[in-house]
C-alpha positions as a printed NumPy array, in Angstrom:
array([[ 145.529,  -87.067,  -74.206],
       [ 144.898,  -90.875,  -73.643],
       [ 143.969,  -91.442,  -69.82 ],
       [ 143.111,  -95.715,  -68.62 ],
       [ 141.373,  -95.909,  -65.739],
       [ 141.498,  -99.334,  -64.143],
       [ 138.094, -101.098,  -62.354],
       [ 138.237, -102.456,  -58.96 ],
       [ 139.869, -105.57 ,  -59.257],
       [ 137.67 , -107.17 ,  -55.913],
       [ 134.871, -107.925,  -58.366],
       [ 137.322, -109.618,  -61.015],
       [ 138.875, -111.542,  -58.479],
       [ 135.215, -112.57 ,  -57.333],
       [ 134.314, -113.75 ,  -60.802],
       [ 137.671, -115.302,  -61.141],
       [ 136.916, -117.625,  -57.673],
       [ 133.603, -118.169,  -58.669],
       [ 134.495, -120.078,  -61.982],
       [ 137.026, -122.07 ,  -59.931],
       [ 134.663, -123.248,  -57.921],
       [ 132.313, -123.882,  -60.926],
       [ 135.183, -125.548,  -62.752],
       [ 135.63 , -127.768,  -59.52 ],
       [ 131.67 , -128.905,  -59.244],
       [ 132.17 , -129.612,  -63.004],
       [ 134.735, -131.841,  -62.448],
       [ 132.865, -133.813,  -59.461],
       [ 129.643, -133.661,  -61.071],
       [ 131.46 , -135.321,  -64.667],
       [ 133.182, -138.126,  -61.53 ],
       [ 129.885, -138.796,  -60.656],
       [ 128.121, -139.021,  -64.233],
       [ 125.524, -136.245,  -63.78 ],
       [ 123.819, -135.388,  -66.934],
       [ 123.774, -131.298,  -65.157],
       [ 127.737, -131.566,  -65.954],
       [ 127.677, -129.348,  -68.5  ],
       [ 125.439, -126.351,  -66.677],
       [ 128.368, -126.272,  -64.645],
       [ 130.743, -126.145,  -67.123],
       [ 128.985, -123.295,  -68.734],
       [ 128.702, -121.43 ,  -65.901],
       [ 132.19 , -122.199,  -65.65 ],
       [ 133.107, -120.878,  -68.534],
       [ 131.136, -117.194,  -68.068],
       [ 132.615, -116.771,  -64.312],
       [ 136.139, -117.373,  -65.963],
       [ 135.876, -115.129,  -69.218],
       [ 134.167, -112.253,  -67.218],
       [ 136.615, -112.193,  -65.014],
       [ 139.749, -112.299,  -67.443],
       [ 137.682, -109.29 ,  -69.466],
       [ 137.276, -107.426,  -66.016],
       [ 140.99 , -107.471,  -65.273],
       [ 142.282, -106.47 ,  -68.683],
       [ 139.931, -104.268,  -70.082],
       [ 139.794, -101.016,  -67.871],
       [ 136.372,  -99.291,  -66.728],
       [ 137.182,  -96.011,  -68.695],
       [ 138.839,  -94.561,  -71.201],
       [ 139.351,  -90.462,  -71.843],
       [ 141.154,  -89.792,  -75.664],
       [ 140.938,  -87.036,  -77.56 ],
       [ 137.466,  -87.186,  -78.99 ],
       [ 135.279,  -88.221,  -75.48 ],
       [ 135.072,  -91.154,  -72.465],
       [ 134.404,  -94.684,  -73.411],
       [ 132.856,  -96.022,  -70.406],
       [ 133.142, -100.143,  -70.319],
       [ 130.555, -101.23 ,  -67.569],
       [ 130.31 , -104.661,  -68.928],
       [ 131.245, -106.858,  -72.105],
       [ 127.607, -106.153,  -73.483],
       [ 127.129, -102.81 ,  -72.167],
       [ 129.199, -100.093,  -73.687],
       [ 129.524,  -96.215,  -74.032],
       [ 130.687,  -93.638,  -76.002],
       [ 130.195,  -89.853,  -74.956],
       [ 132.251,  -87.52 ,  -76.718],
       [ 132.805,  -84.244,  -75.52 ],
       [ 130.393,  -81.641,  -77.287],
       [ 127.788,  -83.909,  -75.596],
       [ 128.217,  -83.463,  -72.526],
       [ 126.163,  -80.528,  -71.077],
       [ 128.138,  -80.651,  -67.205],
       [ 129.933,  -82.681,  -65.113],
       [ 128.454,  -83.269,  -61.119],
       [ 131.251,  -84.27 ,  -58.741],
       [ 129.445,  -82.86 ,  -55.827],
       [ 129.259,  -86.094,  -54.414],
       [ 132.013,  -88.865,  -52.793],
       [ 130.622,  -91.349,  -53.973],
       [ 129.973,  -90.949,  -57.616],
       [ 130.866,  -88.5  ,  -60.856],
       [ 127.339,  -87.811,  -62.76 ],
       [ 127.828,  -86.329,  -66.728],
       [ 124.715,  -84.948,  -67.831],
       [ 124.19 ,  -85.313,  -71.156],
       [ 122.494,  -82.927,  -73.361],
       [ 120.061,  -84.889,  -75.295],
       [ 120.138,  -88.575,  -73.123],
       [ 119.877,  -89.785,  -69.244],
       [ 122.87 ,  -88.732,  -67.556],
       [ 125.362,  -91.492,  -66.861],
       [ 126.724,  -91.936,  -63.209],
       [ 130.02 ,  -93.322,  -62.261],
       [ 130.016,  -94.978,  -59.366],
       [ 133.678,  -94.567,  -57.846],
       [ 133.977,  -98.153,  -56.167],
       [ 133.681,  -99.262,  -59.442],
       [ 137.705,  -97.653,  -60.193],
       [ 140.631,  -98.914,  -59.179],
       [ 141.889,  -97.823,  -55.785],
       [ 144.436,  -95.773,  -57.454],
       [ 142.305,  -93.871,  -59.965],
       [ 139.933,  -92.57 ,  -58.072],
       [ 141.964,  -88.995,  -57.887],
       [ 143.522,  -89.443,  -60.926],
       [ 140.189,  -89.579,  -62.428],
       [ 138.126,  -86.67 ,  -60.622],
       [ 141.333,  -84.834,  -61.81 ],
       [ 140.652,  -85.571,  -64.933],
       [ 137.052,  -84.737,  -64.929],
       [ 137.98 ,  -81.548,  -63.627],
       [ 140.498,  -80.782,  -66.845],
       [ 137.983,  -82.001,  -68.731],
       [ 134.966,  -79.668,  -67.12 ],
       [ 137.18 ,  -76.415,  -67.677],
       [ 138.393,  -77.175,  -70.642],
       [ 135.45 ,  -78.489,  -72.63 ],
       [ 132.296,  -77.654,  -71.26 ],
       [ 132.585,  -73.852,  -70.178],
       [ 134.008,  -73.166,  -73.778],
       [ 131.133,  -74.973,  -75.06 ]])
């Protein structure tokens, strides 16, 4: 079982604009010989690689062992599946997994693609039946 889910792509394309427009004040701020030039073109630089990592990595990742759970490039999960204690889907708006011996992690459901978002309480249903009550 390999499941991808895919994040919202309206914050991508946000970080995607965002170094475009950095990459633009670079350019006008190197025509008019600032020395701050190169801020820009570092800030440039993030905007643009977080938003290429946003659109091709997806948010989360269910394989046979547990859920990787990519919220950021620095910021990185691994839960496998004897972990988790149970699964709260109670609510619309997110999917809480409630570890047993750490915080429990919420999953905001904005955060998945438009797509996904059944796909993947699906999935955490699957994996609530089949994992945690034989647990």
């Amino acid at each position: 079982m390999q499941h991808q889910f895919k994040r919202n792509q309206l914050t991508a394309t946000m970080a995607l604009i965002a170094g475009v427009l950095m990459g633009f004040t670079f350019l006008l701020q190197i025509s008019m010989k600032q020395p701050a030039a190169f801020l820009s073109f570092i800030a440039c630089a993030i905007s643009l690689v977080n938003g290429i990592w946003m659109f091709s990595t997806p948010l989360l990742t269910i394989n046979d062992d547990g859920i990787s759970f990519k919220e950021s490039m620095m910021r990185q999960r691994h839960i496998r599946f004897d972990e988790i204690e149970s699964i709260d889907m109670s609510n619309a708006r997110y999917v809480e997994i409630y570890r047993r011996n750490d915080s429990p992690l919420k999953i905001r459901m904005f955060a998945l693609g438009f797509s996904d978002k059944e796909n993947f309480r699906n999935a955490m249903l699957e994996i609530s039946s089949n994992y945690i009550s034989a647990g």
